[in-house]
Legacy VTK file of the C-alpha trace (Angstrom):
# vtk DataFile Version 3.0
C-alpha trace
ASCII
DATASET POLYDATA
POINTS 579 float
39.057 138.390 102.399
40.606 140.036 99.462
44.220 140.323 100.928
43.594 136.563 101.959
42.908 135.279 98.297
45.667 137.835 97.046
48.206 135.458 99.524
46.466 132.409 98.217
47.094 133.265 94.220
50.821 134.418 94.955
52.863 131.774 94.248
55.264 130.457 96.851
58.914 131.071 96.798
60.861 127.940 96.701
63.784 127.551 99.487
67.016 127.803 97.581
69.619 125.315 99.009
72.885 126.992 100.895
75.052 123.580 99.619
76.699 124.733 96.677
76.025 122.641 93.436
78.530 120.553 92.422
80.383 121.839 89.338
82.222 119.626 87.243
85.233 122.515 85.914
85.806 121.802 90.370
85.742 118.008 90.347
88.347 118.452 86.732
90.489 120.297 88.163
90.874 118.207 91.032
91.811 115.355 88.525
94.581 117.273 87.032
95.905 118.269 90.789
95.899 114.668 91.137
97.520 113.722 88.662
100.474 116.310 89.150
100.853 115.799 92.402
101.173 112.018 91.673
103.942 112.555 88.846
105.878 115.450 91.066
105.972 113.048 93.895
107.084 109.718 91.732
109.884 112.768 90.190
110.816 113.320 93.967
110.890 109.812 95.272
112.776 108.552 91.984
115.943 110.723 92.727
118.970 109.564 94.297
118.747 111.027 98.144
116.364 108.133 98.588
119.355 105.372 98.386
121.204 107.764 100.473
119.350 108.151 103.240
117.794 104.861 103.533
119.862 102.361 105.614
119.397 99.360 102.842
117.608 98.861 99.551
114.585 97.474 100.546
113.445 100.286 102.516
114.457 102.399 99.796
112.159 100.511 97.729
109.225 100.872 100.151
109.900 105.110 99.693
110.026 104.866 96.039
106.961 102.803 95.442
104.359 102.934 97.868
104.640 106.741 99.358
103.759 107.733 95.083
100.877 104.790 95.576
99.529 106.229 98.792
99.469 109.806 97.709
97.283 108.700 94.526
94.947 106.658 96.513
94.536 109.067 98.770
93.689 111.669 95.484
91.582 109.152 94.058
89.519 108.482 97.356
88.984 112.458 98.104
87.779 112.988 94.332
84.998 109.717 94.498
83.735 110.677 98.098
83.670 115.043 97.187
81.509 114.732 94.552
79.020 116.243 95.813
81.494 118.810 97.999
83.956 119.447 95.266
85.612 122.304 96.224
86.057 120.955 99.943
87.311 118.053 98.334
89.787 119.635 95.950
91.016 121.925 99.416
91.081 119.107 101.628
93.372 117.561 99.673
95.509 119.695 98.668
96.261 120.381 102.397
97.040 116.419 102.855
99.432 116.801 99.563
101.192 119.760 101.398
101.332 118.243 104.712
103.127 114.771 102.508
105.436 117.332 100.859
106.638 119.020 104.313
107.583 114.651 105.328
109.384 114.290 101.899
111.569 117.326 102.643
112.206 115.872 106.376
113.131 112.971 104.936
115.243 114.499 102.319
117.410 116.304 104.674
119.849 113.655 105.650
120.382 110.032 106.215
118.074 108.596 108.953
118.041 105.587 110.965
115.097 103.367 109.985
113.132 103.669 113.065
113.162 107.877 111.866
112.268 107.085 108.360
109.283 104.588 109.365
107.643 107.177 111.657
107.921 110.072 108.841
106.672 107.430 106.533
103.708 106.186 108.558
103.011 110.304 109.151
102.787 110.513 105.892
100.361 107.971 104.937
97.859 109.310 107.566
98.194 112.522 106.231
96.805 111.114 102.840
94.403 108.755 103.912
93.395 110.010 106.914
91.137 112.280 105.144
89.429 109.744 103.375
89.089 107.329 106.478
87.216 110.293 108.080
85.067 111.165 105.345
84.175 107.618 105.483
83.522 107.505 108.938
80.904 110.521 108.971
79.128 111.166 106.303
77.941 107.205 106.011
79.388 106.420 102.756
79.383 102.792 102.995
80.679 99.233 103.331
82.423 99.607 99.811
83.877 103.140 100.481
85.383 101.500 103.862
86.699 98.597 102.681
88.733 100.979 100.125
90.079 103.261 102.654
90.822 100.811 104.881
92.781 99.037 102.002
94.633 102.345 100.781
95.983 102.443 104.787
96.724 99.074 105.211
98.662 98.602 101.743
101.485 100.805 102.063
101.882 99.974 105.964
101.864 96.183 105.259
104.892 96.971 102.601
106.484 98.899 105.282
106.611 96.271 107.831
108.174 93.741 104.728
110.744 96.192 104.343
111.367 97.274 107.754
111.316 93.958 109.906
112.142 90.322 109.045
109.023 87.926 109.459
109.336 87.043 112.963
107.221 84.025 114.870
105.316 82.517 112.776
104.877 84.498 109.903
108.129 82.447 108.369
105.941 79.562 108.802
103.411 80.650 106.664
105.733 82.080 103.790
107.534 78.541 103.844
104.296 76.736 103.499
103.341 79.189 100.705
106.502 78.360 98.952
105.735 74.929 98.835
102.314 75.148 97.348
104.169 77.355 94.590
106.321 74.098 93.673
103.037 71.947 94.000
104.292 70.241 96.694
102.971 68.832 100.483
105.990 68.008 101.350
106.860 70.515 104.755
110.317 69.475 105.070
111.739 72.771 106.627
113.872 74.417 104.050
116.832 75.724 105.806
117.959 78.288 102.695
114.690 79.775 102.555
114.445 80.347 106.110
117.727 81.909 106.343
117.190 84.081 103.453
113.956 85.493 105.679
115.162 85.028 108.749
118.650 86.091 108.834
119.553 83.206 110.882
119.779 79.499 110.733
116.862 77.222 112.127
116.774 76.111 115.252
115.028 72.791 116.396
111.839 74.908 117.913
112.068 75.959 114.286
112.015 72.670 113.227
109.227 71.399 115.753
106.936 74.801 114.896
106.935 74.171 111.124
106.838 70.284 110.304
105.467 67.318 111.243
105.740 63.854 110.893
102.339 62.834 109.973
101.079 59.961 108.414
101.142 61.097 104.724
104.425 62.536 105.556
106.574 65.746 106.695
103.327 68.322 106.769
103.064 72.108 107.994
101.611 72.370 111.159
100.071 76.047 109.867
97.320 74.280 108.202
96.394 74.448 104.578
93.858 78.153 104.737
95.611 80.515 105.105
99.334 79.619 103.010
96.836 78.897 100.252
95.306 82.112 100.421
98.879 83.492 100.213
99.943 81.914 97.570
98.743 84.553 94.991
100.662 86.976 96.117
103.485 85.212 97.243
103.676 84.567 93.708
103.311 87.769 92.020
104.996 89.938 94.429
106.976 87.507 97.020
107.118 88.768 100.825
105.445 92.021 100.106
102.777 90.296 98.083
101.808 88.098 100.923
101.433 90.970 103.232
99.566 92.493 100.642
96.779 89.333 100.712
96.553 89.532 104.254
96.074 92.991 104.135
92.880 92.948 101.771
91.713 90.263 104.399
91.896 92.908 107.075
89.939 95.954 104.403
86.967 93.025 103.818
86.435 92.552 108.184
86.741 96.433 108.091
83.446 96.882 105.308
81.765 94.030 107.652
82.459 95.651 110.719
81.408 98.860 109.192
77.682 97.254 108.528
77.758 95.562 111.567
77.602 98.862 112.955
75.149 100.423 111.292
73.086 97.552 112.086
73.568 97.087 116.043
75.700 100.218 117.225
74.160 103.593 118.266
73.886 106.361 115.152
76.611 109.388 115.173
79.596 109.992 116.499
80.012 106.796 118.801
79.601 104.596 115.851
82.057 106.750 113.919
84.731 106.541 116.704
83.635 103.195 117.201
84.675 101.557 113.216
87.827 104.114 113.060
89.201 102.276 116.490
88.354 99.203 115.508
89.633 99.659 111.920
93.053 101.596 112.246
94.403 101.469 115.626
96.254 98.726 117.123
95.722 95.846 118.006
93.826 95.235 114.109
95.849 97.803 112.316
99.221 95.295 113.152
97.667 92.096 112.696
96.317 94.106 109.547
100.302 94.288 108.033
101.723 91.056 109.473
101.709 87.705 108.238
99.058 85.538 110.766
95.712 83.953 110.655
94.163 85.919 112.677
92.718 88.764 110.368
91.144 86.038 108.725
89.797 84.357 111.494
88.372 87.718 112.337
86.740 88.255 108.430
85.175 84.834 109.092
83.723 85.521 112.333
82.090 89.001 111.707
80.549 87.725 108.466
79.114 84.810 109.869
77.921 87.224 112.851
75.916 89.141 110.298
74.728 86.789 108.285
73.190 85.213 111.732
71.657 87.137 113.717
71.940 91.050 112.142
71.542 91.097 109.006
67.718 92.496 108.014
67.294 89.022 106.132
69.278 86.465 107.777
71.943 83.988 105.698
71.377 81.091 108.062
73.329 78.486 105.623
75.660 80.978 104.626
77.047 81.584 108.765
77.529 77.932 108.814
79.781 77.648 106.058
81.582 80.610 107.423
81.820 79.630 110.916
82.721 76.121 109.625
85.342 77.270 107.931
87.351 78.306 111.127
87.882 74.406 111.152
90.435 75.113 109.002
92.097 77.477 110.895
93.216 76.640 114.589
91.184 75.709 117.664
91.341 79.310 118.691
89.452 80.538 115.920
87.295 77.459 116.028
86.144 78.991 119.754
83.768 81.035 117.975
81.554 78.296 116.261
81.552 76.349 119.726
80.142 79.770 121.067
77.597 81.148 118.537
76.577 77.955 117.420
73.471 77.341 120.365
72.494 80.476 119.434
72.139 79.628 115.805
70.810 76.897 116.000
68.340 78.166 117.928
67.549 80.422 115.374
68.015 78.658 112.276
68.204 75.100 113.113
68.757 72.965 110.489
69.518 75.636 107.902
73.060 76.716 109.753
73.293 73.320 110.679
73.478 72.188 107.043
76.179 74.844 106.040
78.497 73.881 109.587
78.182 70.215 108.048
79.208 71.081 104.839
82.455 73.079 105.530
83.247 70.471 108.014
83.161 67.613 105.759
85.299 69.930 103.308
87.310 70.329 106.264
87.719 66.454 107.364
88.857 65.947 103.847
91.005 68.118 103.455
93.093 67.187 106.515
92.270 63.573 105.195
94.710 64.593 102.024
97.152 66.511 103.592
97.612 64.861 106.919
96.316 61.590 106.570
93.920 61.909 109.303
90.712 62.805 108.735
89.897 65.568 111.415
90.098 69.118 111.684
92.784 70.661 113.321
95.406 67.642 112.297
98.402 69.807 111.948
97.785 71.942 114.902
97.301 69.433 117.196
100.551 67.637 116.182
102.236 70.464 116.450
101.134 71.480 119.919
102.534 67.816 121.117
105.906 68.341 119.510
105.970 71.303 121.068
105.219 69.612 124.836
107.815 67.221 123.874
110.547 69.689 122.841
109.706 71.886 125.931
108.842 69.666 128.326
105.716 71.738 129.351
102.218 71.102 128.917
100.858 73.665 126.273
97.333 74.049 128.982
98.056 74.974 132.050
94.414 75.654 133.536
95.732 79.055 135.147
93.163 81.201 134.138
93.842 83.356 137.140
97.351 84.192 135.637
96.345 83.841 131.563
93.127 85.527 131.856
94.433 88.797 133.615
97.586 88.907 131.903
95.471 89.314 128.091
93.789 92.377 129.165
96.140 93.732 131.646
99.653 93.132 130.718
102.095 96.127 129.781
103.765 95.042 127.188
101.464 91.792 125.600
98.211 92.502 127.386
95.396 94.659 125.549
95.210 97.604 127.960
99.179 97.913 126.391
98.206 99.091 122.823
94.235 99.970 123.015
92.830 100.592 126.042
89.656 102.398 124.279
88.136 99.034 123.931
87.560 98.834 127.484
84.817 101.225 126.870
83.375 97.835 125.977
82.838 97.295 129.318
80.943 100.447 130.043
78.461 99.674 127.331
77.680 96.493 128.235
74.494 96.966 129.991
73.134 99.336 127.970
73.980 97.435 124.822
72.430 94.113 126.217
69.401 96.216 127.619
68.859 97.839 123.938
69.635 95.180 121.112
69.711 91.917 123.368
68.695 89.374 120.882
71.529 91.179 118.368
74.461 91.464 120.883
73.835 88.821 123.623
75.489 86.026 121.320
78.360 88.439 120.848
79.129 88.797 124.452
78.884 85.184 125.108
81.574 84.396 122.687
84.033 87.158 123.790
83.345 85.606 127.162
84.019 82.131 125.936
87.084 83.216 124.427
88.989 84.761 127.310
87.908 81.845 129.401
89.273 79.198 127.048
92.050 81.291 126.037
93.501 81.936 129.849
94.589 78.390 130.250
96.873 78.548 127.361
100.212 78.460 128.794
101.158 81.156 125.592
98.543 83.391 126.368
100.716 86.374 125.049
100.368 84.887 121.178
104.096 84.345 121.053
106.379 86.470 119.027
104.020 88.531 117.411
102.304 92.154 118.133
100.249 92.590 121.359
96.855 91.419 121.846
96.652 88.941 118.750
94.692 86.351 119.951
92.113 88.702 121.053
91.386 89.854 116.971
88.984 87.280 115.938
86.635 88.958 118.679
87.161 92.627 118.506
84.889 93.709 115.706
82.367 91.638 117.763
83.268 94.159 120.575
83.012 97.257 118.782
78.866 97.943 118.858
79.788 97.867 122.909
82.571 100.089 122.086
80.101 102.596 120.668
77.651 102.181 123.291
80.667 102.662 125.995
81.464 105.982 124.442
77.990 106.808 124.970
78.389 106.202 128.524
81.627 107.311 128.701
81.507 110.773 127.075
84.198 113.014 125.455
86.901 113.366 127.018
87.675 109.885 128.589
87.083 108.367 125.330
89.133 110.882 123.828
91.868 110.299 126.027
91.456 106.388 125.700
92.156 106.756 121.784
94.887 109.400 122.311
96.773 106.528 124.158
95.666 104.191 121.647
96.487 106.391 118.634
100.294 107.026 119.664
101.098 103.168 120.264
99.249 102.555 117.060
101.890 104.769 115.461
105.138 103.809 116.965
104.321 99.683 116.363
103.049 100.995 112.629
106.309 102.996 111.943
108.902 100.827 114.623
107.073 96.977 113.767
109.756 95.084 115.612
108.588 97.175 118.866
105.594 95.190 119.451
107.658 91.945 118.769
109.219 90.921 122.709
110.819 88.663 124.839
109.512 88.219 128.506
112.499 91.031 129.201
111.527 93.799 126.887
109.057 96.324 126.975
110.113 97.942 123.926
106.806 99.638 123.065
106.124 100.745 127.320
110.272 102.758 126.352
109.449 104.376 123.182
105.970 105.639 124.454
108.582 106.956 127.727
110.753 108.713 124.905
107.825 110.267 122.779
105.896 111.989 125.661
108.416 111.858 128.443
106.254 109.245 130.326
104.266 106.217 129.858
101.189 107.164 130.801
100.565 102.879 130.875
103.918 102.070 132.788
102.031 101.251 135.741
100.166 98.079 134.526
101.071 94.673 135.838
103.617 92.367 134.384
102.295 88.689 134.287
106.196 87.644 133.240
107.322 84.856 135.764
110.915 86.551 135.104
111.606 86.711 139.055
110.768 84.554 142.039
108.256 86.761 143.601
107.057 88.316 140.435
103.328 87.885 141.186
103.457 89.971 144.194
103.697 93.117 141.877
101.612 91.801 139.220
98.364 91.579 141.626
99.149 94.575 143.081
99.436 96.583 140.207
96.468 94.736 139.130
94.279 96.242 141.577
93.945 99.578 139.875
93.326 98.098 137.126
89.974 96.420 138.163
89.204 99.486 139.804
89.320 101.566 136.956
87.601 98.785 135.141
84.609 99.083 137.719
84.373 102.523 137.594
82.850 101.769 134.148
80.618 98.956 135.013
79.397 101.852 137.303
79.441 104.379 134.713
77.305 101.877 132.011
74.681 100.936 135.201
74.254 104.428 135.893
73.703 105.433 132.726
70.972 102.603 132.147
69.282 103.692 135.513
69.101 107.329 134.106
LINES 1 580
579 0 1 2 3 4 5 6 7 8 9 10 11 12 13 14 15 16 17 18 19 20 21 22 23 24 25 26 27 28 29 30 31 32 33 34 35 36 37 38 39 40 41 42 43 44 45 46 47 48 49 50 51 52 53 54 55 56 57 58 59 60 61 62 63 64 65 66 67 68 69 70 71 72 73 74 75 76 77 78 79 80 81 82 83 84 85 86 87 88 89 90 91 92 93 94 95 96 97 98 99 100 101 102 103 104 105 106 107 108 109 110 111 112 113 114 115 116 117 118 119 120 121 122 123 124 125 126 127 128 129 130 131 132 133 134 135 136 137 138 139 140 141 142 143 144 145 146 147 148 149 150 151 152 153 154 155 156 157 158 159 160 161 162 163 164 165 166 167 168 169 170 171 172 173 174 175 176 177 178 179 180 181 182 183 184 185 186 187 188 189 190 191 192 193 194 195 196 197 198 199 200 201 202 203 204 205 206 207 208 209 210 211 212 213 214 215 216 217 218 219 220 221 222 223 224 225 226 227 228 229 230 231 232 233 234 235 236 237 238 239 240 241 242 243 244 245 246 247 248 249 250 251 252 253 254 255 256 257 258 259 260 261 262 263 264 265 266 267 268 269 270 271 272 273 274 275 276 277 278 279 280 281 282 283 284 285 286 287 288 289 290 291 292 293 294 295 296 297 298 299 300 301 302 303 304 305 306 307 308 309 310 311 312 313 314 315 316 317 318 319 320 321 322 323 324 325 326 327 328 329 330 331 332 333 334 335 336 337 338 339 340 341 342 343 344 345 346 347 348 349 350 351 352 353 354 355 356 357 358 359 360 361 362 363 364 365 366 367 368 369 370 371 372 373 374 375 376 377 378 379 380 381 382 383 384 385 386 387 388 389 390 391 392 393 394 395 396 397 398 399 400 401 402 403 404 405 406 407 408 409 410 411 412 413 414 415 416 417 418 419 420 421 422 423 424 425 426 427 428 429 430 431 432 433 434 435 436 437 438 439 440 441 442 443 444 445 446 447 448 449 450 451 452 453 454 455 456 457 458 459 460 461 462 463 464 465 466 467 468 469 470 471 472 473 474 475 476 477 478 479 480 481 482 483 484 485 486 487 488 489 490 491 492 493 494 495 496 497 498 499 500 501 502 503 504 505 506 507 508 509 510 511 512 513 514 515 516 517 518 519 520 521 522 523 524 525 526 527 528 529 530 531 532 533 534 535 536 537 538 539 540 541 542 543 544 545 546 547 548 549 550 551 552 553 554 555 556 557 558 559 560 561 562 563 564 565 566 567 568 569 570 571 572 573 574 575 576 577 578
């Protein structure tokens, strides 16, 4: 009894914590290393082997400025998120600075062709930011932290690809339209000069027909008014680059949504992790992410709208309908999504989303009212689909969904398997996903379902000239909680293996842009995969290119291992279920 109460009066020992305690002298002297590292590198980049070695001025631009820029966001990102692992901080990045040194002395050591220098410049923005993106990714820092790091990535990329590559498709479209706003004018009359000036080259009349109009109020842009007003900003302050820049801080905002809209419908740990780092930084977002288009936009509005319906802890009901409303100022293909989610919503919500869908249609219906003349959504796009059919003498539907629909997954060079076949592994969690958060991922699946099917009878299923996969963005992060759940199913190493793939052709279109940018001949991306590795591990795919007579019998047939593989991970998610 007495050794009891002596036990009872000692007092108890309290657990001292192995984390060590942040110090501030740790987190200052990471400041200054910052900070020196930021001047030394601006010193390095200022001198005159830069003009040397790059092939023109604007790339030598792109070294001077944003390599300096990357290396101090990268600092600055490492010394917010360490706080409360200093020293791990401080080391980490001091590694990344050495790593960005070792690429600034490869560069350095002779004149390069610009395909070199864009690789060692894209290897060098990983090694800064890649840190920081995998910080983010693990320790759950938030939507804020990723929207940042996603930001820091996509910045100096995006000014790459404005140095690197002239604004192909229809990115020249968009700039045009932009530079009309910027005079305060309507008036789409194709400016010959200005396209030239981008371009390279004079316009030709599918130029002509892909631009402008004749609508009733006058010559109009068949772009539509969203997104070159959005531009204009930084059209303004900062010309080509500056747009770029605008659409990539569109791209950073659907990367802090998707990030949430993780945590709130993907499995915890490492699959979510590997899940919003895919779906974030690897093609086909990360190019869409640097390049001029709508669709990283249409994307931002879809996600948010997603959340705000049928995720979010306390749903925005009014809010989703304004968002998914606004795609009515966008094109038909982003307006796919409303026509999908909107049962479901309404279902939900009823009048509430059906209130904010009526409002940003009406500001839609007037807006084309002004512009075009005619008071209905999608004005310019559907005038300039006709002129199109008129030029080519082709119907822009075909209703061959067995060719289109195969060909946007499949295809080698413009298909999605080409650039990220990880987010198959959407395919392995889709039973388990449905089976575990139904009433938060059922409307998801329905509209990447009613995208593909409307999307395969579009005689230009590839998106045109533009990177791989594009019309497949506004749906991805929608994809990416059956990502997570696929790598569930999957395991290690075949998701592994899956973002290896995904990771190198991520790489070569981030450093090489024009390589994802093809003609129904070239396969540019499917030969510099060949030269990296020594084979194309993805050279077998199909090719849905009518370029010869018999071209289909090739396509199928290739096709066929394809669904099998495809199959094996319907198996895989089943199995996994049953178990």
């Amino acid at each position: 009894m007495r050794a009891k109460r002596r036990d009872r009066a000692r007092p108890r020992e309290k657990k001292v914590s192995r984390d060590p305690v942040p110090h501030p002298t740790t987190s200052a002297a990471h400041a200054v290393f910052a900070l020196v590292a930021a001047v030394l590198l601006w010193r390095a980049t200022a001198q005159a082997w830069v003009a040397e070695i790059a092939p023109d001025e604007a790339v030598a631009a792109a070294l001077r400025t944003a390599l300096p820029l990357a290396s101090a966001a990268g600092s600055a990102l490492l010394l917010v998120l360490g706080r409360d692992r200093p020293l791990r901080a401080l080391a980490t990045d001091a590694a990344s600075y050495g790593a960005l040194l070792v690429v600034v002395f490869a560069l350095a050591l002779g004149p390069l062709p610009r395909d070199g220098i864009g690789l060692l410049f894209v290897i060098a923005v990983v090694a800064r930011i890649g840190p920081a993106a995998i910080d983010v990714a693990t320790r759950d820092r938030g939507a804020v932290a990723a929207f940042l790091v996603a930001l820091a990535l996509y910045a100096p990329l995006a000014a790459w690809v404005a140095a690197s590559a002239a604004p192909y498709g229809d990115q020249v479209h968009y700039l045009m339209a932009a530079e009309r706003l910027r005079e305060g004018s309507l008036d789409a009359t194709l400016d010959a000069a200005l396209f030239r000036e981008l371009i390279g080259a004079d316009p030709t009349n599918a130029d002509r027909a892909t631009h402008e109009i004749a609508s009733p109020a006058g010559p109009r842009s068949v772009q539509g008014p969203l997104l070159p007003a959005l531009l204009l900003p930084g059209w303004i302050l900062g010309g080509r680059v500056g747009a770029h820049l605008v659409v990539a801080l569109i791209a950073a905002l659907v990367s802090a949504q998707l990030w949430l809209l993780l945590r709130e419908a993907a499995p915890p740990g490492r699959p979510r992790q590997l899940a919003w780092l895919g779906t974030t930084f690897l093609a086909p977002s990360l190019p869409l992410a640097t390049h001029v288009y709508p669709n990283a936009l249409g994307a931002l509005l879809g996600v948010a709208a997603y959340r705000a319906a049928f995720t979010r802890r306390s749903a925005l009901p009014l809010a989703a309908g304004a968002l998914l409303g606004a795609t009515l100022l966008l094109t038909p293909r982003d307006g796919l999504l409303l026509l999908a989610l909107a049962p479901f919503a309404l279902r939900l919500h009823g009048r509430r989303f059906l209130a904010g869908v009526g409002a940003a249609a009406a500001v839609a219906i007037a807006v084309n009212a002004l512009i075009y003349g005619i008071p209905v959504p999608y004005a310019g796009y559907a005038f300039g689909t006709a002129a199109a059919q008129v030029l080519e003498q082709e119907p822009s539907i075909t209703f061959r969904f067995w060719v289109g629909l195969p060909a946007m997954l499949f295809d080698r060079t413009f298909g999605l398997a080409a650039v990220a076949p990880w987010a198959f592994l959407a395919i392995a969690g889709l039973v388990s996903g449905l089976r575990e958060r139904r009433a938060a991922l059922l409307p998801a699946a329905v509209a990447i379902a009613v995208t593909l099917a409307v999307l395969s009878v579009f005689r230009y299923w590839e998106g045109g000239y533009a990177p791989p996969a594009r019309y497949l963005i506004e749906v991805l992060p929608l994809a990416a909680p059956f990502i997570a759940c696929g790598i569930v199913v999957a395991g290690r190493w075949v998701s592994s293996a899956l973002f290896g793939i995904g990771a190198l052709a991520t790489i070569l279109l981030a450093a090489i842009p024009t390589a994802g940018l093809n003609s129904a001949f070239e396969h540019k991306l499917r030969e510099q995969i060949a030269v990296a590795v020594g084979t194309d591990p993805l050279g077998w795919l199909p090719s849905f290119q009518p370029t010869t007579p018999d071209w289909y019998v090739a396509a199928y047939l290739r096709l066929v291992p394809a669904l099998l593989l495809c199959a094996a991970l319907v198996w895989l998610g089943r199995r996994s279920v049953r178990a």
